[in-house]
Each structure stands twice: as structure tokens, then as C-alpha cells.
C-alpha positions, 0 to 999 in steps of 0.5 A: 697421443700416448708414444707407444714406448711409455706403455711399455716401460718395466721396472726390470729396465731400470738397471740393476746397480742403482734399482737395488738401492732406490728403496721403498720409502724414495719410490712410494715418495716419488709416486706420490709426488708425481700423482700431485703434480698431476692434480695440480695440473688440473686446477689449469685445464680451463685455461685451454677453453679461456681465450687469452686476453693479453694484460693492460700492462703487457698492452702498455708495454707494447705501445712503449715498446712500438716507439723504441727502436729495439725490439726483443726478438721473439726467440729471446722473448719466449725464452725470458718468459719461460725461465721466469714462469712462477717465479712470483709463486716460488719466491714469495718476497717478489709481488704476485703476479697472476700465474694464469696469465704468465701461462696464457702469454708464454701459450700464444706466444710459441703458438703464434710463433710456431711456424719458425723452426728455431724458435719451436726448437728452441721451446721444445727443447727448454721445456725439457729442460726446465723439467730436469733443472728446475722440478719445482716449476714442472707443474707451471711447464706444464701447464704452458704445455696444455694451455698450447695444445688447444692452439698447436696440438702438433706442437704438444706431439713434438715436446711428448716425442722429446720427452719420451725419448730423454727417459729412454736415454736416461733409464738407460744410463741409471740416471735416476733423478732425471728419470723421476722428474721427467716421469713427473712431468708425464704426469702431469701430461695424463690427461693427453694421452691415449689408454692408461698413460703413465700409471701401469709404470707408477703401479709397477714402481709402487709395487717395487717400493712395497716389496723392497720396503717389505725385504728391509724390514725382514732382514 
């Protein structure tokens, strides 16, 4: 499932006026950053052979809910889900919920939900943009997105197409934070996409970090 253009990425397209100013220690940083969110991807990975039974609170709810006359619309709903994913975990003061239920919920609800196309739009379109406004939920993000794959594997196409193209847009004006976070995001996509994924672009990163750290401390 790997777009061919992420193959073929170089650090020679990184452009000159803020490559130079990266520095070896940021570069080996972010690398490392990218392949733990990778691994803590993984620990996720058995929710896609889990099937998603929906919580007895969620289950109260929806019974309140058939009495009301107000329904949230799914749009809305997804999009509440999505923005609030891991908040328990990331706010520690909140009570815990269970993270792998948040996931399996927000899964079957854009997977069910799939033939509308604003709401896919729409899903796809948050996703990214959570990754870029809000990296500490990358992992989380990305966890919905494996979970969905097992489900709408064409869906998980549209959102690497997306992702892809917004590190394209992003390399190409310099932009180095939104590259980083979304190469993070790929990361944690390792494990669908085809050959090597993204680790000849982190080893050439790597390999850049060691030389400009190895040119700063000769000079």
C-alpha cells in the first residue's frame, strides 16, 4: 500500500535555507521519536483481529438516547470522538477511560459510516489534522487508522494518499515541524506499507544528523 513517492524521498529535497540549520542532535531526536511511536503503535495491532463490542455505557446511552428527539448527527459525532481520543491518557486529572475501546468506537463508527462522502472527507481530512495540531495524540490517530483497516482497508489508501501529499506540499516550503510530525505519523503506518516503508528516509535523516553533528564539533 506504500504511495511510490515516499520511496523516493532525499534529504537533498529538503531545502537548503533551513536544512543547514536542523542539526544533528534535533535530527537524531526526531528519528528516534518516530521509531517509538512506531513501537507504541504496535502494542495496538491486536485490535484489528478483536471484534468491537460496543461498552454497556455507550449501550445506556444509546437507549437514552432513541427516547430523545435530538440525535447527534454522525458527522458531529465522529468528529467529538476524534478530538477527544486519549484525552484520559493525556490529562491524567480526568478519569481513565479504556484507550482501546475510544479506538474500536471511533473505528466502527467511520467504517460504518464510509459510504457518505462528507463524513469520510471529513475523517480523512481530521486525521491529518490532528497529526500536525496535536502530535502527542499521533500515536492514538494512529491507532484508529489501523484498527479501520481491517474493516475499510480503501479508506486507510485515501488517508496514506493524504498524508503523503501534505509531506510533498510541506517539504516543499521548508516547513519542518509539519514534515517531522507527519513522517512520525508514517511511522507508525510502518506496518501497511509495501517494501522498506518510511526507514530509507530516516536512515538518510540519521545519516545527515551524524554528519552535520560530526561538522560541528570540528569546527
Amino acid at each position: 500500500m506504500l504511495v511510490p513517492q515516499l520511496a523516493s524521498y532525499s534529504i537533498q529535497d529538503i531545502p537548503r535555507r533551513w536544512q543547514t540549520t536542523i542539526g544533528g542532535r534535533l535530527l537524531i531526536g526526531e528519528v528516534t521519536t518516530i521509531v517509538r511511536g512506531a513501537i507504541m503503535v504496535r502494542s495496538f495491532s491486536s485490535l484489528r483481529s478483536q471484534p468491537a463490542h460496543q461498552p454497556a455505557e455507550e449501550e445506556d446511552y444509546d437507549r437514552r438516547s432513541q427516547r430523545r428527539r435530538y440525535e447527534e448527527p454522525p458527522h458531529l459525532k465522529l468528529r467529538r470522538q476524534m478530538l477527544a481520543i486519549a484525552e484520559s491518557q493525556l490529562m491524567p486529572l480526568k478519569p481513565l477511560k479504556k484507550i482501546d475501546e475510544e479506538i474500536k468506537n471511533i473505528a466502527r463508527t467511520v467504517t460504518t459510516a464510509y459510504d457518505d462522502e462528507d463524513i469520510r472527507n471529513g475523517f480523512v481530512d481530521l486525521v491529518i489534522q490532528l497529526v500536525v495540531e496535536q502530535p502527542l495524540k499521533i500515536p492514538f490517530v494512529a491507532a484508529v487508522v489501523l484498527t479501520s483497516n481491517s474493516k475499510k482497508p480503501e479508506l486507510v489508501a485515501i488517508i496514506l494518499e493524504k498524508a503523503v501529499t501534505t509531506l510533498n506540499e510541506e517539504l516543499q516550503i521548508g516547513a519542518w515541524r509539519e514534515v517531522k510530525l507527519v513522517l512520525r505519523f508514517l511511522g507508525c503506518m510502518q506496518g501497511l506499507l509495501d517494501g522498506d516503508g518510511v526507514f530509507p528516509v530516516l536512515e538518510e535523516l540519521f545519516s545527515r544528523a551524524v554528519d552535520l553533528q560530526t561538522a560541528s564539533s570540528e569546527d
